[in-house]
N, C-alpha and C positions, 0 to 999 in steps of 0.2 A: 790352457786350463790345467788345473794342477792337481783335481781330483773331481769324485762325481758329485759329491758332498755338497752343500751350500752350507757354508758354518756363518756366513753374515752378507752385509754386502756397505760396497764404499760407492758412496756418490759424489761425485766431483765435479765440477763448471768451471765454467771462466767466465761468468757472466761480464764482471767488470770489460775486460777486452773484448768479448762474445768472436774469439779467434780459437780454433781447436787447440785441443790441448796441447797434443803434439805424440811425441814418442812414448808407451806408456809403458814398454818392457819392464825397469827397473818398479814401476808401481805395482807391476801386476809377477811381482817376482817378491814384492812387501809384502802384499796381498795373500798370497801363498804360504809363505813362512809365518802370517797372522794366525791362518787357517788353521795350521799344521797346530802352533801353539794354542791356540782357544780347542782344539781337541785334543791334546795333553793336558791343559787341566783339567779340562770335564772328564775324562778316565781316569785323573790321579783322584779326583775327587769322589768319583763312583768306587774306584778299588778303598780309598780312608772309609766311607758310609759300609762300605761289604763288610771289613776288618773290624769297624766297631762293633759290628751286628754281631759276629761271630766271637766278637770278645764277651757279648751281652748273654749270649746263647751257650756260652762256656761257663759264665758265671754261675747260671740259674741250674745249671745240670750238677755243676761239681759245688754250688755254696751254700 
């Protein structure tokens, strides 16, 4: 597991073959580094909406 977090979740089968998957280290190392990125954006995205505000709230005081 690669954090406490739950940032999404992947479901996967084999229904076709209905044989286990097998080895899933390299998915669940995809899986992680997905995580990591969808919470890099959602911070870059929070710190742009902070910075606009505070662009908005410098305007109205100094315009």
């Amino acid at each position: 597991m690669c954090g406490r977090a739950v940032s999404g979740v992947l479901y996967g089968d084999n229904a076709v073959s209905r044989r286990p998957i097998g080895d899933l280290r390299g998915l669940e190392i995809f899986v992680c580094q997905a995580g990591i990125a969808l919470e890099n954006a959602l911070r870059q995205r929070r710190l742009e909406s902070m910075s606009a505000g505070d662009a908005r709230r410098a305007t109205v005081r100094h315009g």
